[in-house]
N, C-alpha and C positions, 0 to 999 in steps of 0.2 A: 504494500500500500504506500502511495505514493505522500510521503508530509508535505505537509503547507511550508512554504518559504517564511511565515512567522515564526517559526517553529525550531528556526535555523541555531546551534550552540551559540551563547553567547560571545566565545573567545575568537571565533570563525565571523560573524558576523562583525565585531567591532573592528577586528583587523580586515576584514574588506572594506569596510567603512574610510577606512584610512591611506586606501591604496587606490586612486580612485582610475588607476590603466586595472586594476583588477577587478573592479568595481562595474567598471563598461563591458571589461571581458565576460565577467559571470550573466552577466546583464544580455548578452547575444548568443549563450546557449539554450541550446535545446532545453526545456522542461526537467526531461529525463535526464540529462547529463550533468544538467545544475543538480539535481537530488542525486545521481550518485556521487558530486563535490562534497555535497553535503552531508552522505554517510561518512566518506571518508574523512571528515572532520570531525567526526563522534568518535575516529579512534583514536585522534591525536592526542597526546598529554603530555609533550615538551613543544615550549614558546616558539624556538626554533624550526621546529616540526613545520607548525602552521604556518609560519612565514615562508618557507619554501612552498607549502601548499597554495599558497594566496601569490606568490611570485610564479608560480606553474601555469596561473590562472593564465599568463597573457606571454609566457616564453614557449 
């Protein structure tokens, strides 16, 4: 089942918030492919982690 985009982790969401070439990038996927970004940012739990997830957005 597919989650709502409100629903997004908070630590994922603020550093998208702040990158805003990754912010346009997540913004021109697919549906699907934004939610599976988005699982894989439910498995992240080092800072570092996530900012290469959120710099992958748009490399």
């Amino acid at each position: 089942m597919e989650q709502p985009l409100h629903e997004m982790p908070l630590g994922f969401s603020m550093n998208l918030a702040m990158d805003a070439s990754a912010l346009a990038a997540f913004g021109r996927l697919p549906r699907s492919e934004q939610n599976a970004v988005i699982e894989r940012s439910r498995r992240i739990t080092d800072k570092d982690e996530m900012k290469r997830l959120i710099r992958s957005l748009y490399r």
